[in-house]
N, CA, C and O of each residue as an XYZ file, in Angstrom:
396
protein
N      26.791      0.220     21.956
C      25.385     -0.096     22.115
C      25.149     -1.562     21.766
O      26.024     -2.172     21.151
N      24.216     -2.054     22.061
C      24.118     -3.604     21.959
C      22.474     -3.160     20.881
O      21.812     -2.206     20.473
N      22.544     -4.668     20.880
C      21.370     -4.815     19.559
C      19.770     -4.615     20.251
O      18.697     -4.214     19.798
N      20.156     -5.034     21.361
C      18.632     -4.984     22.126
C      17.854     -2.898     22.377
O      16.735     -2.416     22.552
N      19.191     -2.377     22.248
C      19.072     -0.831     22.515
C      18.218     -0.322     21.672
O      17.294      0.429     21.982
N      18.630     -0.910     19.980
C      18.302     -0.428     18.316
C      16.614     -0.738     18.606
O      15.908      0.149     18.127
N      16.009     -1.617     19.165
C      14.570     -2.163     19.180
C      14.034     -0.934     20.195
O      12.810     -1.042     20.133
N      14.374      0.264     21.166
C      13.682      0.659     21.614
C      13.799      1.822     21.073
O      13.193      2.680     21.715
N      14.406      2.260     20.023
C      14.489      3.202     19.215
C      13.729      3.671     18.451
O      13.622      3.145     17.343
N      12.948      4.820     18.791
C      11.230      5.597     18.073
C      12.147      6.301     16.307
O      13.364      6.483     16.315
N      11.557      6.500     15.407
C      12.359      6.429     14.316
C      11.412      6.892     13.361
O      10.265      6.829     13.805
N      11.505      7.397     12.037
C      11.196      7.638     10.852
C      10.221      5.970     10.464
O       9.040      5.786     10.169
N      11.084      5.262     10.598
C      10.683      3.518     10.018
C       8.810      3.076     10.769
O       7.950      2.339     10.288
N       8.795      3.794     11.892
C       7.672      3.029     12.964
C       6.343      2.823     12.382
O       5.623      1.903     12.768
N       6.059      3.489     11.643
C       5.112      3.721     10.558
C       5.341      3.557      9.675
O       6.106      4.402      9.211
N       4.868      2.265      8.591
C       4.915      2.507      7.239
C       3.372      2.874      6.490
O       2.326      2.520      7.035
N       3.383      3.636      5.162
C       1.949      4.159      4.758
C       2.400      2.878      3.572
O       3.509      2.845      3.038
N       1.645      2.188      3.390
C       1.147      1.586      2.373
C       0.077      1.933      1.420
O      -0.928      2.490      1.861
N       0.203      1.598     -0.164
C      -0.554      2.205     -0.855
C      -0.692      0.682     -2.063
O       0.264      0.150     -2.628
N      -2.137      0.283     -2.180
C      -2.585     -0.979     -3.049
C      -2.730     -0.544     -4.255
O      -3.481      0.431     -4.274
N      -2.177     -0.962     -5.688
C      -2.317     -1.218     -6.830
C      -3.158     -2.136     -7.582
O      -2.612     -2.690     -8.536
N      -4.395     -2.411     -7.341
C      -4.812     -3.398     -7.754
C      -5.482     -4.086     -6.932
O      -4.754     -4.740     -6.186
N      -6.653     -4.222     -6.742
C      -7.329     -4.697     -5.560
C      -8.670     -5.713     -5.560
O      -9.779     -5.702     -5.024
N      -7.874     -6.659     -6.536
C      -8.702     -8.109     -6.707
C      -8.450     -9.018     -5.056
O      -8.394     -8.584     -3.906
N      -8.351    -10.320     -5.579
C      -8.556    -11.176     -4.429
C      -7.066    -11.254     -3.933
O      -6.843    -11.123     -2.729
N      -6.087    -11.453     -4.781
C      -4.796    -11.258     -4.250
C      -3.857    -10.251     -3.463
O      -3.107    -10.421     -2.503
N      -4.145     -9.252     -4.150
C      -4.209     -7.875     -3.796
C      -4.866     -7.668     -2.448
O      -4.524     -6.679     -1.800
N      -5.672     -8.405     -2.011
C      -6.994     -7.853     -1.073
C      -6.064     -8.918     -0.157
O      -5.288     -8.370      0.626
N      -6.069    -10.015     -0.175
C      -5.396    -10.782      0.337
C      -3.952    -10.505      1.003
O      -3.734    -10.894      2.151
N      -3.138     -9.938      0.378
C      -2.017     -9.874      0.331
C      -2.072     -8.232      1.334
O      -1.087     -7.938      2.011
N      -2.442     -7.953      1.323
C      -2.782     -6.456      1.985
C      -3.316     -6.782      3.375
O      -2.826     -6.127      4.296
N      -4.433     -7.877      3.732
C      -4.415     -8.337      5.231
C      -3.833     -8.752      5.564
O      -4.126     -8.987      6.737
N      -2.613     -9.271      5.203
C      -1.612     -9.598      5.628
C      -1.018     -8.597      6.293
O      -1.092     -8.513      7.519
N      -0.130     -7.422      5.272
C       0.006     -6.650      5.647
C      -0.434     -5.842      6.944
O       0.303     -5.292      7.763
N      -1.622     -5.900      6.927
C      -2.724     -5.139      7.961
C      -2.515     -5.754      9.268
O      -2.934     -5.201     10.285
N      -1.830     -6.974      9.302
C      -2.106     -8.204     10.689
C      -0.596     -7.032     11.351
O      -0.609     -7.002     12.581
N       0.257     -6.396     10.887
C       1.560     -5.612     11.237
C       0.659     -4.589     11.927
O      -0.150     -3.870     11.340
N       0.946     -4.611     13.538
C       0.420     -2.748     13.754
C       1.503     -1.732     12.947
O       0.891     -0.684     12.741
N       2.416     -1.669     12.591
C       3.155     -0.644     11.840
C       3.209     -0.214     10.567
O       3.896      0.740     10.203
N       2.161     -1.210      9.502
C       1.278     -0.649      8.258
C       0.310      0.006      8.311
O      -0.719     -0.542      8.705
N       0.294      0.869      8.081
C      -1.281      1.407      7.902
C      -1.440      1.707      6.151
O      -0.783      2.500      5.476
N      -2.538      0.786      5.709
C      -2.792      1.337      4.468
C      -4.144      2.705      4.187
O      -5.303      2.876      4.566
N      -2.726      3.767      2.935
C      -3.206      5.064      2.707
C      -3.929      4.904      1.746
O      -4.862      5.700      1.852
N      -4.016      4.314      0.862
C      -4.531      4.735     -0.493
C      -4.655      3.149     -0.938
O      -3.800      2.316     -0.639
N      -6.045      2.807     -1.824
C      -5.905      1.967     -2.797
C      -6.550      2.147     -4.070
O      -7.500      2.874     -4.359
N      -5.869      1.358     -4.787
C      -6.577      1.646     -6.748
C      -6.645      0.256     -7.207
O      -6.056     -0.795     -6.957
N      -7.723      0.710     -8.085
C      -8.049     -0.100     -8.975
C      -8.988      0.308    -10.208
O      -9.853      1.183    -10.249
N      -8.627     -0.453    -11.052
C      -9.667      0.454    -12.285
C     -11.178     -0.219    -12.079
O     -12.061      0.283    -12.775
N     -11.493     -1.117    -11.347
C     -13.027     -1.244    -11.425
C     -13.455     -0.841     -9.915
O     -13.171     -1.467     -8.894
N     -14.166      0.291    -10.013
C     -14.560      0.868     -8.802
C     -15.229      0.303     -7.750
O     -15.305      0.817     -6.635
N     -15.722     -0.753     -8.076
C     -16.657     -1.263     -6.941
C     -15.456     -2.333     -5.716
O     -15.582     -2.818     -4.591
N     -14.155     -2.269     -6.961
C     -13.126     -3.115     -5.932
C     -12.372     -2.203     -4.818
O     -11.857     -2.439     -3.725
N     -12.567     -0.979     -5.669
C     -11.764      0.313     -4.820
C     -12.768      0.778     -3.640
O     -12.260      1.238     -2.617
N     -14.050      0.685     -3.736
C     -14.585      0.730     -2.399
C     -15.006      0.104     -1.540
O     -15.520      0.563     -0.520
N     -14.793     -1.527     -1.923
C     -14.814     -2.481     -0.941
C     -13.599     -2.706     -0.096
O     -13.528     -2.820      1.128
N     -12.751     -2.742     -0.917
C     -11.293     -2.556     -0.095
C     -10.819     -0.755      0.737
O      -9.878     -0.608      1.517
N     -11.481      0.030      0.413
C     -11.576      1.046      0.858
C     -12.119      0.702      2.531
O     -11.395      0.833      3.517
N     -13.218      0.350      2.548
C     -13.800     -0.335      3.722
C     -13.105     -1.742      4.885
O     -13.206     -2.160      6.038
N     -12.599     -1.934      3.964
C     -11.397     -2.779      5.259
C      -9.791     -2.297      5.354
O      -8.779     -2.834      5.803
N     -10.074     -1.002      4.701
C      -8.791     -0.125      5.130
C      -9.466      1.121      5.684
O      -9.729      2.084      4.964
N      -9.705      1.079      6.826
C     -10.316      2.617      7.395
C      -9.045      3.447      7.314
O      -7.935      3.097      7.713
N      -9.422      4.786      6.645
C      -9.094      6.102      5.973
C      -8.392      6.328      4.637
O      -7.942      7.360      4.140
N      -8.414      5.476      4.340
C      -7.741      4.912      2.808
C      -8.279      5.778      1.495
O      -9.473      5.656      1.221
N      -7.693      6.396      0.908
C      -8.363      7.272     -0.439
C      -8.359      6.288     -1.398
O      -7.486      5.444     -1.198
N      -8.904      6.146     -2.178
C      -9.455      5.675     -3.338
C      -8.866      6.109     -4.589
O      -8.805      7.333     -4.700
N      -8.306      5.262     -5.801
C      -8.017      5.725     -6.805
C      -8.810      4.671     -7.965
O      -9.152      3.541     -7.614
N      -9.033      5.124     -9.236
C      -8.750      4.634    -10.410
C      -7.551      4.425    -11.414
O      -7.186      3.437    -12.052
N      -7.083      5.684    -11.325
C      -5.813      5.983    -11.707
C      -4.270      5.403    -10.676
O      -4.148      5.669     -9.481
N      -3.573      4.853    -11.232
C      -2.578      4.284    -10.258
C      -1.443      5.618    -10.396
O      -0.741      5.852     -9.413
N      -1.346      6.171    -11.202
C      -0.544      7.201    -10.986
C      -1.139      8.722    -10.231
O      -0.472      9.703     -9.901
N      -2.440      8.523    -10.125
C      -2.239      9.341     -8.722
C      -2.423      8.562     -7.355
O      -2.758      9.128     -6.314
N      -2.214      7.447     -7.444
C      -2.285      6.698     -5.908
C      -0.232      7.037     -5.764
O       0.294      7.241     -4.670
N       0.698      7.011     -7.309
C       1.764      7.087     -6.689
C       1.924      8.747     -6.132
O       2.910      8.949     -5.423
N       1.079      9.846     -6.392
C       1.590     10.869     -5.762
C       1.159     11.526     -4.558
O       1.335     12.712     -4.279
N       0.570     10.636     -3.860
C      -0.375     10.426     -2.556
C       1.098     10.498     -1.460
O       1.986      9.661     -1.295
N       0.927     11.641     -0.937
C       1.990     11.274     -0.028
C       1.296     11.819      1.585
O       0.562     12.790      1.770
N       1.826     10.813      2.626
C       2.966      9.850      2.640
C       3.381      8.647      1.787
O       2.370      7.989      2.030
N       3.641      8.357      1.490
C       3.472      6.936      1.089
C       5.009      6.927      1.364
O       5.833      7.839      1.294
N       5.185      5.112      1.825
C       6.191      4.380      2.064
C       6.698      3.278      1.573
O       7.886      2.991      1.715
N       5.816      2.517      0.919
C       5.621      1.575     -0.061
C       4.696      1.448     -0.665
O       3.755      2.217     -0.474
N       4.615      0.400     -1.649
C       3.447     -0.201     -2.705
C       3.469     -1.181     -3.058
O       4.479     -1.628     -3.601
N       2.399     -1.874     -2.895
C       1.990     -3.748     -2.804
C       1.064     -3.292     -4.370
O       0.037     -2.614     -4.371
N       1.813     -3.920     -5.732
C       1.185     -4.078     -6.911
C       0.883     -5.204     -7.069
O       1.722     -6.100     -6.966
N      -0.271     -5.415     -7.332
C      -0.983     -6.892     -6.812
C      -1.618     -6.906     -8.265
O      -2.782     -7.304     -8.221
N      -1.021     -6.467    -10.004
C      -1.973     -6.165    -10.857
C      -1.661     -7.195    -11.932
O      -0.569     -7.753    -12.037
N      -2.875     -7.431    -12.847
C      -2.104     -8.134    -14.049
C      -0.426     -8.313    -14.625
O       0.173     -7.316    -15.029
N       0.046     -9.289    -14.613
C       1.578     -9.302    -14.986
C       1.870     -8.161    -15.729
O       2.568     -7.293    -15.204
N       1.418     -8.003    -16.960
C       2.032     -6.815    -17.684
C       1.610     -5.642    -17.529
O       1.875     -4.798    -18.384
N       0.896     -5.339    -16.464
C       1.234     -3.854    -15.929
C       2.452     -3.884    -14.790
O       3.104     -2.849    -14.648
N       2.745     -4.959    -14.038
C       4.051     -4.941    -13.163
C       4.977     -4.057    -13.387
O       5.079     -3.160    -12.551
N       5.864     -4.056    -14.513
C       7.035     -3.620    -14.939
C       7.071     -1.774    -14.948
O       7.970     -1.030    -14.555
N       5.940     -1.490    -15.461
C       5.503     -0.069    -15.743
C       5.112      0.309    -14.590
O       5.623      1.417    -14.754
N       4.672      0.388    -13.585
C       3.947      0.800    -12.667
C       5.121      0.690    -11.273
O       5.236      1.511    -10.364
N       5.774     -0.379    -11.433
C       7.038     -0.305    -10.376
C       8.153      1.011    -11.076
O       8.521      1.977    -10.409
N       8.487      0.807    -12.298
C       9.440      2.044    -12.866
C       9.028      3.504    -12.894
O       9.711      4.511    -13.084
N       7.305      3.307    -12.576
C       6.996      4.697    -12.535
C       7.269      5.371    -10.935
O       7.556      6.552    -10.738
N       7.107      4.338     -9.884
C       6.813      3.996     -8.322
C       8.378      4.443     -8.045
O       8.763      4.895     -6.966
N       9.369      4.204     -9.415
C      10.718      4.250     -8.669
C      11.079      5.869     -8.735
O      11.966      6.398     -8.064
N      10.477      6.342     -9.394
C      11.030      7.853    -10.019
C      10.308      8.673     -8.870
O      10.391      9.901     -8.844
């Protein structure tokens, strides 16, 4: 097979569910990015101050809403997670994301 074959190949990968941790300006930022991919769709975002979780809720049409980041990790599908949060929640919140 040649390499050009692998690109018309429908797959598990074609879809990724994305899920936001944190949804200040970076976070928010960093997620339209994301969004500019037709093959992200973001599922879920959190944040502990609610009024950020439903503004960004709104430029993610169908997106659930969290406060809690550990139930945004048991939201499934999920395929990845863009933690966009204060430095010292990083470490904890990726080791929980890994389990």
């Amino acid at each position: 097979m040649t390499a050009a074959s692998y690109s018309r190949v429908m797959g598990a990968n074609e879809r990724i569910n994305l899920g936001l941790i944190g949804a200040g300006d970076r976070g928010n930022h960093v997620m339209n990015l994301f969004q500019n991919r037709p093959e992200v769709h973001v599922v879920a975002v959190c944040d502990a101050w609610g009024e950020r979780v439903e503004s960004t809720r709104r430029k993610a049409k169908g997106a659930v809403g969290f406060a809690d980041y550990r139930k945004l990790l048991e939201t499934t599908p999920l395929d990845a997670v863009l933690i966009a949060t204060p430095d010292h929640w990083h470490t904890k919140i990726a080791i929980e994301d890994c389990h």
